[in-house]
C-alpha positions in Angstrom: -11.0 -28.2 8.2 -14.4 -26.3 7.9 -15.1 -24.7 4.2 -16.8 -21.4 3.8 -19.6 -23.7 1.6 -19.9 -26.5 4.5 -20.8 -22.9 6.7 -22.4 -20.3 4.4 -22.5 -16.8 4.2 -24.2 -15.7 7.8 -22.2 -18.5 9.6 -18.7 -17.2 8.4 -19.6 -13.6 8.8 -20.5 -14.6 12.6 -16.9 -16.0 13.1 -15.4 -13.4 11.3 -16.9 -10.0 12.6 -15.4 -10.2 16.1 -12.1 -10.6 14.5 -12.3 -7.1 12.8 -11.3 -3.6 14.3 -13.4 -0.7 14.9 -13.5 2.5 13.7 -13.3 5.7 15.6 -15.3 7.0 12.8 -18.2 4.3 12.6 -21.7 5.8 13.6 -23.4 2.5 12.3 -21.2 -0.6 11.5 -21.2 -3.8 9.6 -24.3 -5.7 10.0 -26.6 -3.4 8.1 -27.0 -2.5 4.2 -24.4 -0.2 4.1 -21.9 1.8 7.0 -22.5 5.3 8.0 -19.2 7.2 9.3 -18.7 10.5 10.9 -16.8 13.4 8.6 -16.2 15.9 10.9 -14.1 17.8 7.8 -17.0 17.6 5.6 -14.9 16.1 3.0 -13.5 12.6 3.1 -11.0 11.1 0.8 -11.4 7.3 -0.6 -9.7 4.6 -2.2 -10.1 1.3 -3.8 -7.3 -1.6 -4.5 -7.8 -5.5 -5.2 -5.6 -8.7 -4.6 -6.1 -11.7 -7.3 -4.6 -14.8 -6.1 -2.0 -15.4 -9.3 -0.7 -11.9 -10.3 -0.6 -10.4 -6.7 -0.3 -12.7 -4.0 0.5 -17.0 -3.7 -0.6 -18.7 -0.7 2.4 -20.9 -1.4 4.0 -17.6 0.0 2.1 -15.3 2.0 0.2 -16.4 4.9 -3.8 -15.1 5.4 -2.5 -12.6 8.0 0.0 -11.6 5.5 -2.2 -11.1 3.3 -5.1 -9.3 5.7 -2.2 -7.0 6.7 -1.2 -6.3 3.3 -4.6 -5.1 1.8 -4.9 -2.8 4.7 -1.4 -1.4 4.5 -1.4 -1.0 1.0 -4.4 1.0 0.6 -3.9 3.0 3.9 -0.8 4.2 2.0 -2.8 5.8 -0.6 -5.0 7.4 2.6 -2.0 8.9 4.0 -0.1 9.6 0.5 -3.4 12.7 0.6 -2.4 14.2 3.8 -5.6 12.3 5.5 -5.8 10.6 8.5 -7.0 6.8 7.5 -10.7 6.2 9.2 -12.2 3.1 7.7 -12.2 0.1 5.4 -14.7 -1.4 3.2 -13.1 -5.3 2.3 -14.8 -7.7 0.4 -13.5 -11.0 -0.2 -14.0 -13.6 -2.9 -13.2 -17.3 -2.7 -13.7 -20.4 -3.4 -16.6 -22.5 -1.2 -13.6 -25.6 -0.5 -11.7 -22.5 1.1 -11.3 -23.5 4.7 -12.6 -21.0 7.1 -9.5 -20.5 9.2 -8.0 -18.7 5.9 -10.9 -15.5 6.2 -10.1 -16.0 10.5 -6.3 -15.5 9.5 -7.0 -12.8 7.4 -9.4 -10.7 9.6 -7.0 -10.8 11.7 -4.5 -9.3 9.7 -6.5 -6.4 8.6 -7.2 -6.1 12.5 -3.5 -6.2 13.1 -2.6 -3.8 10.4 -4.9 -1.0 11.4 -4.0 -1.2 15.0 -0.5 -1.0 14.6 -0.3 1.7 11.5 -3.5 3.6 11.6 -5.1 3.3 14.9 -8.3 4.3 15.3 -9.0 3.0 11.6 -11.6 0.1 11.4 -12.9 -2.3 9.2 -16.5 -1.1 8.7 -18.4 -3.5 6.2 -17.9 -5.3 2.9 -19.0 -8.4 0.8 -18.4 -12.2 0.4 -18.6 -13.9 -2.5 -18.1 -17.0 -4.2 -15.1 -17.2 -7.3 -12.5 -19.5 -8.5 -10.3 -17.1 -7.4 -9.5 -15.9 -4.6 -9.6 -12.4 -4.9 -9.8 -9.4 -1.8 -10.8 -5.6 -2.8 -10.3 -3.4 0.1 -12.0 0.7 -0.1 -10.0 3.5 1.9 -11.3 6.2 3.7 -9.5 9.3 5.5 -10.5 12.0 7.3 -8.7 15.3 6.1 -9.2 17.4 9.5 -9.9 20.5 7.4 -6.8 20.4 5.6 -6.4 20.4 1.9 -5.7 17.3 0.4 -2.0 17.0 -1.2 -2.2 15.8 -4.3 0.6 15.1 -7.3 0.0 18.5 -9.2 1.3 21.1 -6.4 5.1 20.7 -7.1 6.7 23.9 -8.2 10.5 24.7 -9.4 13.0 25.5 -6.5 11.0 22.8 -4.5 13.1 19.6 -3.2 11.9 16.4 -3.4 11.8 14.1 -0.5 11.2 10.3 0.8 10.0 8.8 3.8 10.7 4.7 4.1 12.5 2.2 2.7 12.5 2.3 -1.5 14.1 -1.2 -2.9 13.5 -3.8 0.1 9.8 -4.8 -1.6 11.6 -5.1 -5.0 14.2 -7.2 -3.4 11.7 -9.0 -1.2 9.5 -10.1 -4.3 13.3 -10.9 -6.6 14.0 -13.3 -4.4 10.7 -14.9 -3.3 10.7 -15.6 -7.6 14.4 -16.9 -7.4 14.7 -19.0 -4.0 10.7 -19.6 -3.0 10.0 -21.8 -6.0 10.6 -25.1 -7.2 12.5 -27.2 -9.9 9.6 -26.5 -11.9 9.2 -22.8 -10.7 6.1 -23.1 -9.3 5.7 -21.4 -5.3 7.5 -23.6 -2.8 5.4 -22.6 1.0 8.8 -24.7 2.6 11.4 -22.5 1.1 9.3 -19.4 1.2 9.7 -20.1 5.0 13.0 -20.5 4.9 13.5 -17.1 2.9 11.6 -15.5 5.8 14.1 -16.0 8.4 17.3 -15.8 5.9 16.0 -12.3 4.6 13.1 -11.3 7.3 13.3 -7.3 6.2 13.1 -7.8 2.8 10.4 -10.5 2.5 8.1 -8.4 5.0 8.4 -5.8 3.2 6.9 -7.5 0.3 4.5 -9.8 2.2 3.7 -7.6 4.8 4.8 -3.9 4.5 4.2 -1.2 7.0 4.0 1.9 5.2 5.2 5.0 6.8 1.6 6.3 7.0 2.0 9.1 10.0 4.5 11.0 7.7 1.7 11.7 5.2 0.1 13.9 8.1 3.0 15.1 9.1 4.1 15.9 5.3 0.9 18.3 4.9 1.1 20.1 8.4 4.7 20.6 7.0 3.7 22.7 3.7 3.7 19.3 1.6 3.1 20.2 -2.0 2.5 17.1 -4.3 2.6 13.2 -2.5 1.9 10.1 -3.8 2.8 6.2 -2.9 5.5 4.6 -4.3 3.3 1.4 -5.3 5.0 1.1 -8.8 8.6 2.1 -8.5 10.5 5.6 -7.9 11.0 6.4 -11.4 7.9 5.9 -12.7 6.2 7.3 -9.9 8.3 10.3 -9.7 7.4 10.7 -13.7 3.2 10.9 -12.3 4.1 14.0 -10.0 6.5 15.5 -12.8 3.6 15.2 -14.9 0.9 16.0 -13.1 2.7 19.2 -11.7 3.8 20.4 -14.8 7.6 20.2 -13.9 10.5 18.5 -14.3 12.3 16.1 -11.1 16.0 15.7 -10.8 16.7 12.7 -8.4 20.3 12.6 -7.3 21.5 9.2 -7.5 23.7 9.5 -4.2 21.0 10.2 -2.3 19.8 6.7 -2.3 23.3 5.7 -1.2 23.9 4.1 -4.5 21.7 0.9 -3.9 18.2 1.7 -4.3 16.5 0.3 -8.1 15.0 3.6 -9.6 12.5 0.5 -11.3 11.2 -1.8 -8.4 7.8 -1.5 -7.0 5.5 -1.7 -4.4 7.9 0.3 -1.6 4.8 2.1 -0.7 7.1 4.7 0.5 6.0 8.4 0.3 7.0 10.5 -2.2 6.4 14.2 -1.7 7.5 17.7 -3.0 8.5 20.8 -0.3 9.3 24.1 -0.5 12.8 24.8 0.1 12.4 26.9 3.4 10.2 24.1 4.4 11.3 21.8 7.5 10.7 18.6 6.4 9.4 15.9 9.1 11.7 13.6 10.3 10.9 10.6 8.9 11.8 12.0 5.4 15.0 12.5 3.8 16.1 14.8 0.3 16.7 12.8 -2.6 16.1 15.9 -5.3 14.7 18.6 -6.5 11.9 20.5 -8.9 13.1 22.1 -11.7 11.3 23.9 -14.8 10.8 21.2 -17.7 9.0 17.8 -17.8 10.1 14.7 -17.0 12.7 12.8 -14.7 16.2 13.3 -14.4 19.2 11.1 -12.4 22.0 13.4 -11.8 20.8 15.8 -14.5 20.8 13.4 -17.5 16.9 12.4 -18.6 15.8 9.2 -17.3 14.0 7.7 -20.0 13.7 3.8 -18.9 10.2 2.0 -18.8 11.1 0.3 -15.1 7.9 0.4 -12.5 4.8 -1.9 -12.0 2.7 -2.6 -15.0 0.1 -5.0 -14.1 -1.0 -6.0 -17.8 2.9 -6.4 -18.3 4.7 -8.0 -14.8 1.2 -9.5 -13.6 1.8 -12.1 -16.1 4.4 -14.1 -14.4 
């Protein structure tokens, strides 16, 4: 094993830039004070996420691919959740000095993996090590809007119907039973029978370890007359409650719709979530699970949905 503090800062960055993708967007790229990118729109939109070893991720469960694929994924989705096309990343990475250099390999990597197979044409562009007792990634977004505007979570209007596109409970199920069957007598994260999940239940713990976000239907959602998006990082409910709110409306989800299965409470689907006018043909990747009414608030079936549910990370971080 080679550490990061047996190597140093230059020496890892040397092993670990040729492992990164490009951008189609890069006009300068890592190796300088900061990236410059083409914006052919004029506009760009950007986001910003973080991993903490503890509260999001266990390396007794998740690999460093996993986990290179994962930031990437997960903040792409809030890229395409705008209508944008995803153009570049920003990652920097804090860990440990004992960490053994193969774990930053694994995870560049990943983040290489994730952007060519989701968002090609997306790169990894520059970023930041650091030292920490924990290890900890934070990954910035950037999309290119191609002179559209961007959807956001306040266009939804009454007479709209709400729609999905991906899977909405295989996360939530993913993560359930990585904290049931992946741990010890103690309860502590067991890598062996994490393994052993994997193959029992491979959907369900990718989706949690390793998701691949639907993120060409959030272009194809705003060519289609999207009018509010967002992620589904924090549950349907929940997030269903941030468009009603933002938008000024109420949203009546009809329960068999999600062929009676799906948990109107569990997180991290990063499915997308998006309002269309009626007359609208929606994209085929989503499907109609409601519709915008006048009011506030969230409705199953027409009765008010009222339960806290979703991902709080002062609250479910803890455990």
């Amino acid at each position: 094993m080679v550490t990061l503090g047996e190597l140093g800062e230059s020496a890892v960055l040397a092993r670990i830039f040729p492992r990164l993708p490009d951008s189609d967007a890069t006009i300068l790229g890592p190796g300088d004070d900061a990236a410059v990118l083409r914006a052919p729109d004029g506009r760009f939109v950007v986001t910003t996420d973080t991993m903490i070893h503890g509260p999001d991720f266990r390396f007794a469960w998740s690999t460093p691919h996993d986990l290179g694929w994962k930031a990437a994924a997960t903040n792409l989705a809030d890229v395409a959740a705008m209508g944008a096309v995803p153009t570049a990343l920003v990652v920097a990475v804090a860990a440990p000095p004992d960490t053994d250099v193969a774990v930053l390999e694994g995870l560049a990597d990943g983040l290489r993996d994730a952007c060519q197979t989701l968002a090609p044409g997306c790169g990894v562009v520059g970023g930041d090590l650091a030292a920490s007792a924990t290890f900890t990634i934070a990954v910035t977004a950037f999309g290119d809007l191609e002179g559209r505007p961007p959807v956001t979570r306040s266009g939804a209007q009454p007479g709209d119907v709400l729609a999905v596109s991906g899977p909405l409970d295989l996360a939530a199920r993913g993560l359930e039973l990585l904290f049931t069957r992946a741990v010890d007598e103690t309860g502590a994260p067991d890598s062996a029978r994490a393994v052993a999940l994997r193959a029992e239940f491979p959907a369900e713990i990718e989706a949690q370890l390793a998701p691949s976000p639907p993120l060409l239907d959030g272009v194809a959602a705003a060519l289609a007359g999207a009018t509010a998006m967002l992620d589904v990082s924090d549950g349907l409910a929940i997030d269903a409650r941030r468009i009603a709110a933002a938008s000024g409306v109420r949203l009546d989800i009809l329960f068999a719709a999600l062929d009676g299965s799906v948990s109107l409470q569990g997180g991290e689907a990063h499915a997308l979530l998006a309002t269309f006018p009626a007359e609208a043909v929606l994209p085929r990747g989503f499907r109609v699970i409601g519709r915008v009414e006048a009011g506030e608030g969230v409705l199953v079936d027409g009765v008010p949905y009222d339960e806290r549910g979703g991902w709080d990370p002062y609250v479910d971080g803890r455990r």
